[in-house]
C-alpha positions as CSV (number, residue, x, y, z in Angstrom):
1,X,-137.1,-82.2,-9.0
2,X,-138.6,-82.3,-12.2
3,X,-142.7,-81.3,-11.7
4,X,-145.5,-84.0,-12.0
5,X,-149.3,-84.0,-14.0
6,X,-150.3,-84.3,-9.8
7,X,-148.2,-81.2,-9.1
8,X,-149.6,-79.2,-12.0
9,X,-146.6,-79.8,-14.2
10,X,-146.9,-79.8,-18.0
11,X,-146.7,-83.6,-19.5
12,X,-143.7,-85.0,-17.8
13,X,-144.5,-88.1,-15.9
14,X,-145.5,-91.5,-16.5
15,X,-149.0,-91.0,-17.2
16,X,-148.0,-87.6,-18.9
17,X,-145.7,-89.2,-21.2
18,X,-147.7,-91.9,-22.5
19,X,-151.0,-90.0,-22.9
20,X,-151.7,-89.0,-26.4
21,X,-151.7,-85.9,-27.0
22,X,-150.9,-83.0,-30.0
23,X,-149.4,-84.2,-32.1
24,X,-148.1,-87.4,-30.0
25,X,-148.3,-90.9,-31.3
26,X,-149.2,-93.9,-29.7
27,X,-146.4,-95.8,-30.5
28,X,-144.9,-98.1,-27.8
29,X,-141.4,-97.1,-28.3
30,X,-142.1,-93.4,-28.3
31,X,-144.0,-93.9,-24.8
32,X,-141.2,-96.5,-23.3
33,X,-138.1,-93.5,-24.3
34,X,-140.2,-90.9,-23.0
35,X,-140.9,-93.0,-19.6
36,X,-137.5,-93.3,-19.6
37,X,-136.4,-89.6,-20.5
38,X,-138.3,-88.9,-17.7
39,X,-136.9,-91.2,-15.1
40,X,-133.7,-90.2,-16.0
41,X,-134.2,-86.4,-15.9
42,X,-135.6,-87.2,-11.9
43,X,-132.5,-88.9,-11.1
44,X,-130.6,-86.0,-12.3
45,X,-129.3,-87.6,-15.7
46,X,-129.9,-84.8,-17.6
47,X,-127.6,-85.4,-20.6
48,X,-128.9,-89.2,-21.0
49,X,-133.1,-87.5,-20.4
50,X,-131.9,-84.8,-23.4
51,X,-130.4,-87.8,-25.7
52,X,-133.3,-89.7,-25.1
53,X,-136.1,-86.7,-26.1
54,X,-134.1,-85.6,-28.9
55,X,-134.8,-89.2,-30.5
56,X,-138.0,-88.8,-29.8
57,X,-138.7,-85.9,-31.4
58,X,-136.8,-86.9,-34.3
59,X,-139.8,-89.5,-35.5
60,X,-142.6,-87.1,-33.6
61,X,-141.2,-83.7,-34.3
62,X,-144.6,-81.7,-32.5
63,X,-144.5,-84.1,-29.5
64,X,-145.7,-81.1,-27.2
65,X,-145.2,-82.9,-24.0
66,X,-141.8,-84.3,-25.2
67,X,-140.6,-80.3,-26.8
68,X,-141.9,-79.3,-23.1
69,X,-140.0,-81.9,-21.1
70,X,-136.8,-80.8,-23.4
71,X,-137.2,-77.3,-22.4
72,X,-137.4,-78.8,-18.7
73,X,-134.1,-81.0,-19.1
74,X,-132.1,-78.5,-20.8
75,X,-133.0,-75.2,-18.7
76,X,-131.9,-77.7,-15.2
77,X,-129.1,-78.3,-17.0
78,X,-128.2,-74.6,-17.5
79,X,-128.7,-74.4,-21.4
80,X,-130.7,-71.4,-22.0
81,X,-130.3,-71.5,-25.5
82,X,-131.2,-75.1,-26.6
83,X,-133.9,-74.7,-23.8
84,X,-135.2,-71.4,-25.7
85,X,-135.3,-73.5,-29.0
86,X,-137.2,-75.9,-27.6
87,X,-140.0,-74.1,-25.4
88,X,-140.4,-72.0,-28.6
89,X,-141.1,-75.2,-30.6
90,X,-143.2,-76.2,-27.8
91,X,-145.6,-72.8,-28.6
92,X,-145.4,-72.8,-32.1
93,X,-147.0,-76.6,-31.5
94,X,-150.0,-75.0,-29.2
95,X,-150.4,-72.4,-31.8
96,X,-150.7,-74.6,-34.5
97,X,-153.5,-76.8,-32.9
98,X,-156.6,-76.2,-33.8
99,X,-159.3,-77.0,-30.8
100,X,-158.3,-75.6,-27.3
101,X,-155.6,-76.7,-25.7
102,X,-155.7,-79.8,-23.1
103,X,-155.5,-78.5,-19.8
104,X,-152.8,-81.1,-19.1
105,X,-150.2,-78.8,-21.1
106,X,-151.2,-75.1,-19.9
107,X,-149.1,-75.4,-16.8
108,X,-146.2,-76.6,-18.9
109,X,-147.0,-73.5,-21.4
110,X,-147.2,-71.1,-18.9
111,X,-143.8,-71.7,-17.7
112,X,-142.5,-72.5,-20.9
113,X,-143.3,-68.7,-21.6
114,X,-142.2,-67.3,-18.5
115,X,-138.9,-68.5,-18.8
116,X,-138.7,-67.2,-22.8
117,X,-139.4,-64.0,-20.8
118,X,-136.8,-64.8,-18.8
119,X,-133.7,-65.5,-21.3
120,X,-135.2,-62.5,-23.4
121,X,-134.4,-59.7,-20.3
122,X,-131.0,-61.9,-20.1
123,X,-130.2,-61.5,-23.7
124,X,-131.2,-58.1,-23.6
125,X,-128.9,-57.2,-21.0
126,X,-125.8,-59.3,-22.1
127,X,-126.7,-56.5,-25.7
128,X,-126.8,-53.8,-24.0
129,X,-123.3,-54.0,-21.7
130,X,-121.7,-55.0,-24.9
131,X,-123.4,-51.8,-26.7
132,X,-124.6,-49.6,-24.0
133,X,-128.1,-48.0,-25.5
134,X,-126.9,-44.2,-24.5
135,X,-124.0,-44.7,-26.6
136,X,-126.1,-46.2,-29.9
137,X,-127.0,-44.1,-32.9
138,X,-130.8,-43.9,-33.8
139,X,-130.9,-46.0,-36.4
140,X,-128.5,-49.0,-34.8
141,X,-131.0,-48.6,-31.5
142,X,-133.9,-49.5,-33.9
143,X,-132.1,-52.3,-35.2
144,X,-131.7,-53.4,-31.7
145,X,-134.9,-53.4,-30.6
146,X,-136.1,-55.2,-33.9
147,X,-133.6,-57.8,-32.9
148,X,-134.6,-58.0,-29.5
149,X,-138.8,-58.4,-30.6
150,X,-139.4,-55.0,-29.1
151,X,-140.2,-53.5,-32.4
152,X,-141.9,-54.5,-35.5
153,X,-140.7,-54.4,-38.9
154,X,-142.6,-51.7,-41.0
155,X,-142.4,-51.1,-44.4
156,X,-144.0,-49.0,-47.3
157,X,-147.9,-50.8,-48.4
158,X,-148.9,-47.8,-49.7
159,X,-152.4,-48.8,-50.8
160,X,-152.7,-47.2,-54.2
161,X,-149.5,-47.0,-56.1
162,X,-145.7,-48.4,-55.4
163,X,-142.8,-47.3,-56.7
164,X,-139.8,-50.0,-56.1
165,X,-136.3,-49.3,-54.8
166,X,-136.8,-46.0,-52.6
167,X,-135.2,-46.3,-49.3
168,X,-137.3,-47.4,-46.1
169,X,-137.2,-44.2,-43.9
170,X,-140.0,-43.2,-41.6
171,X,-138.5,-39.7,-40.5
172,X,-136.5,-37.5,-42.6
173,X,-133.6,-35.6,-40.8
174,X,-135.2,-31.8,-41.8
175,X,-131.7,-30.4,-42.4
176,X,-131.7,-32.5,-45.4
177,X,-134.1,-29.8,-47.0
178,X,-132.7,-26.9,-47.8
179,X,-136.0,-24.7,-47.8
180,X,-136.9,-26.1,-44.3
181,X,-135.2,-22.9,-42.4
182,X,-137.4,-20.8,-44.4
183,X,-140.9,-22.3,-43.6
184,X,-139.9,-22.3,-39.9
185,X,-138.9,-19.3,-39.8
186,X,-142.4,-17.7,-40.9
187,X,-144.1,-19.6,-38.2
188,X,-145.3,-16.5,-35.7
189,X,-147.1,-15.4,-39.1
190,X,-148.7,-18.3,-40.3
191,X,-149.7,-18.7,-36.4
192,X,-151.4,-15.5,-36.9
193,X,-153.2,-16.3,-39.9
194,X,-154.3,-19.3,-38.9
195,X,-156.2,-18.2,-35.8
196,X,-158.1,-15.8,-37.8
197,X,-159.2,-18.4,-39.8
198,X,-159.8,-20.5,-36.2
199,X,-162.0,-17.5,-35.2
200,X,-164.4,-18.8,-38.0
201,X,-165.7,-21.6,-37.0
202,X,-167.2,-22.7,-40.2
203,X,-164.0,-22.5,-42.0
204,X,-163.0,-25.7,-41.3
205,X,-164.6,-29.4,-42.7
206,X,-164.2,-33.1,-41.3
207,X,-161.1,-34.1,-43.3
208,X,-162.4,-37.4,-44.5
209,X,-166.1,-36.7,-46.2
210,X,-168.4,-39.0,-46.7
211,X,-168.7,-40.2,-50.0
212,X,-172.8,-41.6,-50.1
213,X,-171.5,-42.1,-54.4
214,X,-169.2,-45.4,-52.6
215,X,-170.0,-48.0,-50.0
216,X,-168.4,-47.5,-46.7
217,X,-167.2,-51.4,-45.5
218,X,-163.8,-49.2,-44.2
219,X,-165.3,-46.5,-42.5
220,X,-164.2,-45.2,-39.3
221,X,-165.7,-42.6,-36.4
222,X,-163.7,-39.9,-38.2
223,X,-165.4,-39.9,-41.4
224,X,-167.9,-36.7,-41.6
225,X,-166.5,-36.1,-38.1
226,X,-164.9,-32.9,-37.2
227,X,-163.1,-33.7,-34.4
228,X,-160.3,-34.4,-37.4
229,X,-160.7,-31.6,-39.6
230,X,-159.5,-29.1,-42.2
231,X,-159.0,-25.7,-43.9
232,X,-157.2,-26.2,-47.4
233,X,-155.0,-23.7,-49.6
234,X,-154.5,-26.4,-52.3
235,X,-156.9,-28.8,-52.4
236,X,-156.3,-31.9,-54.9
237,X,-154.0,-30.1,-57.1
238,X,-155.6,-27.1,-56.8
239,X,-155.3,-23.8,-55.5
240,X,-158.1,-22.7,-53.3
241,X,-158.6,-18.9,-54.2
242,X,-160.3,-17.5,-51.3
243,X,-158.6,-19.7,-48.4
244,X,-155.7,-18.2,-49.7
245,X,-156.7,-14.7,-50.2
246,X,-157.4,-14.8,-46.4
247,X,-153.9,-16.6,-45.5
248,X,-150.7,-14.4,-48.2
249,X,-148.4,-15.4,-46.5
250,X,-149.0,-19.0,-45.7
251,X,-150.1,-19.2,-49.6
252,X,-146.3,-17.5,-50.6
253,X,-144.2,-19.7,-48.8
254,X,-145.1,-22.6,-51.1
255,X,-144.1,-20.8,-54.3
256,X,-141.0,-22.1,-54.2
257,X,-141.3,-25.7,-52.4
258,X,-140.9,-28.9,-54.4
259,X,-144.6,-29.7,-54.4
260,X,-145.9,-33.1,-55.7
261,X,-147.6,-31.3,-58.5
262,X,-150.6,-34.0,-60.2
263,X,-152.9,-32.4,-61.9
264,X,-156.4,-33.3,-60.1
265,X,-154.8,-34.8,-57.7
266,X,-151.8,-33.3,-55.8
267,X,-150.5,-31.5,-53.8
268,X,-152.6,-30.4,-51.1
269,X,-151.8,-27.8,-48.7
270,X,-153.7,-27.8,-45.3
271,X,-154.6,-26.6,-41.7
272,X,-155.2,-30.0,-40.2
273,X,-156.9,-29.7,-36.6
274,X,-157.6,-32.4,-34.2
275,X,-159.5,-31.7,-31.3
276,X,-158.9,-32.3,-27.8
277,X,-158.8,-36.3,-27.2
278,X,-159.3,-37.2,-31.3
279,X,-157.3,-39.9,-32.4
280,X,-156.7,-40.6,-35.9
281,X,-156.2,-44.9,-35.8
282,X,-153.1,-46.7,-37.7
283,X,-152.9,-46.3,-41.6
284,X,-150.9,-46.7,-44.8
285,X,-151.0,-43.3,-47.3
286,X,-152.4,-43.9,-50.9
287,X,-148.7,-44.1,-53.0
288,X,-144.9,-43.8,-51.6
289,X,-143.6,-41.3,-54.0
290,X,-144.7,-38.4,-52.0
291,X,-143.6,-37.3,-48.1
292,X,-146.1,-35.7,-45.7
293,X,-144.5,-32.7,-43.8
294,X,-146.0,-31.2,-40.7
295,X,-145.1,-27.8,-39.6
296,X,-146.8,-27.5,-36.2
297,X,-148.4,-24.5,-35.6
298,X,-150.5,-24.8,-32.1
299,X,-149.4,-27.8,-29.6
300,X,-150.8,-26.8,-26.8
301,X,-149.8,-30.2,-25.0
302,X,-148.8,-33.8,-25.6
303,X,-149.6,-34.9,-28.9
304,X,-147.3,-37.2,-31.1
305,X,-147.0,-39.2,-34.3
306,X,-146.4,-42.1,-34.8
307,X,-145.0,-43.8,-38.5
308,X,-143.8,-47.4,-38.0
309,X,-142.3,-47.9,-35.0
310,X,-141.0,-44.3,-33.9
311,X,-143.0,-41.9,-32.4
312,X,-142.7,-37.9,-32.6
313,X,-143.9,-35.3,-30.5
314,X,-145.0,-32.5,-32.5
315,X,-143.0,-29.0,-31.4
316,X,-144.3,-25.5,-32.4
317,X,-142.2,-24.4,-35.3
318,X,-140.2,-27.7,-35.9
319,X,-140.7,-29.3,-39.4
320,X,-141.6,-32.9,-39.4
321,X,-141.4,-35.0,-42.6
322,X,-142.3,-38.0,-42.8
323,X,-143.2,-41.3,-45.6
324,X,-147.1,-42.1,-44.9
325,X,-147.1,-45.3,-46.7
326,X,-145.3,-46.3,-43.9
327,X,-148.2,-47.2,-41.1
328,X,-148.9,-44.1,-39.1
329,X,-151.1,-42.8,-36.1
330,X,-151.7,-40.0,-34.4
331,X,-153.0,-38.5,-31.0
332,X,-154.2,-35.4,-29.2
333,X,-153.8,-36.1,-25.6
334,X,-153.9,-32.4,-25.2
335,X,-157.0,-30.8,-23.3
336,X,-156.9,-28.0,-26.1
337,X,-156.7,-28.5,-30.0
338,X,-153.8,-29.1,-32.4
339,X,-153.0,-28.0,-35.8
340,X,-150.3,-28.3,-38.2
341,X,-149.7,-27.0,-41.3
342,X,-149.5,-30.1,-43.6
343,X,-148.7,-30.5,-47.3
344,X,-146.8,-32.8,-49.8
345,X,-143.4,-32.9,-51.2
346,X,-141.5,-35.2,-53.8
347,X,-139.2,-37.6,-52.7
348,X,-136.5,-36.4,-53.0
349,X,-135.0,-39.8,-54.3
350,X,-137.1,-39.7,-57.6
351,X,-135.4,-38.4,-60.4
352,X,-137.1,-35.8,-62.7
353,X,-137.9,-38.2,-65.4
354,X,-139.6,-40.6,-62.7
355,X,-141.7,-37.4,-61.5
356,X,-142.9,-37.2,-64.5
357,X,-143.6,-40.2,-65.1
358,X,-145.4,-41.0,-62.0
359,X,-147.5,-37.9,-62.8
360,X,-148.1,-39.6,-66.5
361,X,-149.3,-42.4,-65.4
362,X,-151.4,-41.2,-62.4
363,X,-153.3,-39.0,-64.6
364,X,-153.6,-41.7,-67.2
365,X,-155.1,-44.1,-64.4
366,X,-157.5,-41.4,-63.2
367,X,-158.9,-40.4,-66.7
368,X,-159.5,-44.3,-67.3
369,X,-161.0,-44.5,-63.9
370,X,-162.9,-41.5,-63.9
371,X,-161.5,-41.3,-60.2
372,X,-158.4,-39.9,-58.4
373,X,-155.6,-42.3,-57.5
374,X,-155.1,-39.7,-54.6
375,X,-157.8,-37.3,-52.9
376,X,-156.6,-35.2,-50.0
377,X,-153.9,-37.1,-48.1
């Protein structure tokens, strides 16, 4: 029993069918085969009520009511697939439409998107007994779940400066780095440096300062704020003298790391600290020819990271690397505060005559500028 306007239905009966509506006409002929694909999908003539809408919706292609009745016809008749096709059409319609939407339709709509709900759980299991998810690699399961809608698509936008042609990876595997087993292993001693530094509490400044030089139409809670804040060996391509008089060995282990070196600019090296609860809100980094590495230093509960559509938990001693033109956020939900020791590499995809390129032009920008293409990270 196909539903009625009087049994809140979407447009479907007599009435239904002949009422103007988005983009409906009011042609006789279109109402007369839609009277009729309706009568025929109540008597159970499904195939003759399909034949019937489809030539209807060959002259009125966003006939909601007709792309809803499809959907109807086509679902009785047990084709999920076609009736998929068409109850999408059917929303893509109500999305298009400008004013709100007639209440005649939302009972129609409403089940039209319950049962895309419906064949997307079905779809999703028929995937995974073919290609059961524990036995997937990481990168396939992503595919899989961009396939399936339950992941987004995210690419480099870094906001300042792109270079073409590098690969689109949001978490670099840190055994590709052969001085990763190095840093990590001098974590209990930069641990140890940095809470004497933590011991002065004036040591550390908000991360993101407030420029009053440069209107603020992006500015978020955490500029000037503390709660996201930081205590820098390099500092915009700079070495900062005394931070790292009061930190050797954190300062050493970089003497030999493939640093982003810009003059002005790059790299900087950095306690970042987030405070209990502080949440740093989604973000593309300034240019994708660098990669942000974390090397977590106190996680004293959950907090993660997330770039595109993975997320990482940070672990004490466990090198994370990561592209930040990629969009990124991250979270304390720790009751105690965070920090990691974070600094910027190369990509290791650019050759040395693109480094120094890149750095050529940055520099050449920033002079004609009079401003940094990159400040901080």
């Amino acid at each position: 029993m196909f539903p009625s306007i009087h049994s809140g239905g979407p447009c479907i009966d007599v009435a239904g069918c002949i009422r103007p509506s988005l983009g409906m006409t009011s042609l006789p002929t279109l109402d007369a085969r839609k009277q009729a694909a309706f009568n025929h999908a109540r008597d159970g003539q499904l195939a003759d009520a399909e034949s019937t809408l489809q030539s209807v919706l060959r002259e009125s292609p966003r006939d909601l009511g007709a792309l809803l009745l499809l959907g109807d016809v086509q679902h009785a008749a047990g084709k999920t697939q076609d009736a998929s096709r068409a109850y999408g059409g059917a929303m893509q319609v109500a999305q298009m439409q400008g004013g709100p939407m007639p209440d005649i339709f939302k009972p129609g709509l409403q089940r039209a998107a319950a049962r895309l709900g419906e064949y997307a759980r079905q779809y999703e299991s028929f995937i995974a007994a073919q290609i059961p998810p524990e036995s997937r690699s990481p990168r396939f399961d992503q595919s899989v779940d961009i396939l399936l809608g339950k992941a987004q698509i995210h690419l480099q936008q870094p906001t300042k400066y792109y270079f073409p042609a590098l690969p689109q990876i949001q978490f670099y595997d840190r055994s590709d780095f052969d001085w990763a087993p190095a840093l990590e292993a001098q974590t209990h001693a930069i641990q140890q440096e940095l809470r004497a530094v933590l011991a002065d509490h004036a040591a550390f400044r908000p991360y993101l300062e407030r420029d009053e030089s440069k209107p603020h139409v992006k500015s978020h809670d955490l500029v000037g704020n503390d709660d996201w804040s930081a205590f820098y060996l390099w500092k915009d391509g700079a070495r900062v003298e005394e931070n790292c008089a009061r930190c050797p060995v954190t300062a050493a282990a970089f003497d030999t790391l493939p640093l982003d070196y810009l003059p002005g600019q790059a790299p900087s090296v950095l306690f970042s600290l987030l405070k209990p609860g502080a949440a740093i809100p989604p973000h593309h980094g300034l240019i994708n020819t660098r990669l942000i590495c974390h090397l977590p230093l106190l996680v004293p509960g959950p907090a993660w990271l997330r770039v595109g559509n993975q997320t990482h938990h940070w672990k004490e001693g466990e090198l994370v690397i990561f592209d930040d033109s990629v969009e990124h956020e991250a979270k304390n939900e720790a009751s105690e505060t965070r920090v990691v020791l974070l600094f910027d590499i190369w990509r290791p995809e650019l050759s040395l005559q693109e480094r120094e390129e890149v750095t050529r032009l940055l520099g050449a920008i920033a002079q004609y500028s009079g401003e940094a293409v990159i400040s901080g990270n």
